[in-house]
C-alpha positions in Angstrom: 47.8 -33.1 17.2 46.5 -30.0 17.3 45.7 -29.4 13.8 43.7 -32.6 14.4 41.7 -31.3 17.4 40.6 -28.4 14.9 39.6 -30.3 12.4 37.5 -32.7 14.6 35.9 -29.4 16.3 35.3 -27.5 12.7 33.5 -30.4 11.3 31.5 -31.0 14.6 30.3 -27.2 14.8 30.1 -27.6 10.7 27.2 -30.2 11.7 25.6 -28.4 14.3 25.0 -25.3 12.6 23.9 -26.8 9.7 21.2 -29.1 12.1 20.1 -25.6 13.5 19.5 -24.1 9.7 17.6 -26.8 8.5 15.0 -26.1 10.7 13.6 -23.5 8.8 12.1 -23.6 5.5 14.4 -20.8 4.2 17.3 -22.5 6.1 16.2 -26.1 4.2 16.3 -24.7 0.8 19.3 -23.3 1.0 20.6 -26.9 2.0 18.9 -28.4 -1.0 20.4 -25.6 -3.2 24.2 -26.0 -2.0 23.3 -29.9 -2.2 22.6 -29.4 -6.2 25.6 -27.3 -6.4 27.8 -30.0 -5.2 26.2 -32.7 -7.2 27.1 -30.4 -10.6 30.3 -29.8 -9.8 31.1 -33.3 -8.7 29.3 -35.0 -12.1 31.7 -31.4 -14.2 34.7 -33.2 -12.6 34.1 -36.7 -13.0 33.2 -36.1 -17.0 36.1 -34.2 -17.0 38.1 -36.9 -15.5 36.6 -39.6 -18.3 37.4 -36.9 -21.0 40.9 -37.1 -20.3 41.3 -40.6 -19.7 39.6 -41.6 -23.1 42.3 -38.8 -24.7 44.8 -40.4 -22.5 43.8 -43.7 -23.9 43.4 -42.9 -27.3 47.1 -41.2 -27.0 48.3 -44.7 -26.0 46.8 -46.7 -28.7 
C-alpha cells in the first residue's frame, strides 16, 4: 500500500514540476527535446521488435 502511495505522489510531483518548466522557453525546449528522445527510442524498439518477429517467423516456416 505504501509502495502505491509513492508511486501516486512521484508521478503527481513528476507533473507538477514538469507544468512549472514548461513555462519558460528554455524549460519548453527541453520538453520538446526529451519528447524526440522518447519517440526514437520507442520507434528503435518497436523495429527491433518487427526484426525479430519476421526472424522468428522465417525460423518457423
Amino acid at each position: 500500500m505504501r509502495g502505491a502511495l509513492l508511486l501516486v505522489v512521484g508521478i503527481a510531483v513528476g507533473f507538477a514540476v514538469a507544468h512549472v518548466v514548461s513555462r519558460t522557453p528554455q524549460g519548453r525546449a527541453l520538453l520538446d527535446d526529451l519528447d524526440a528522445r522518447v519517440q526514437d527510442f520507442g520507434a528503435a524498439v518497436a523495429d527491433g521488435y518487427r526484426a525479430r518477429e519476421a526472424e522468428l517467423r522465417d525460423t518457423v516456416a
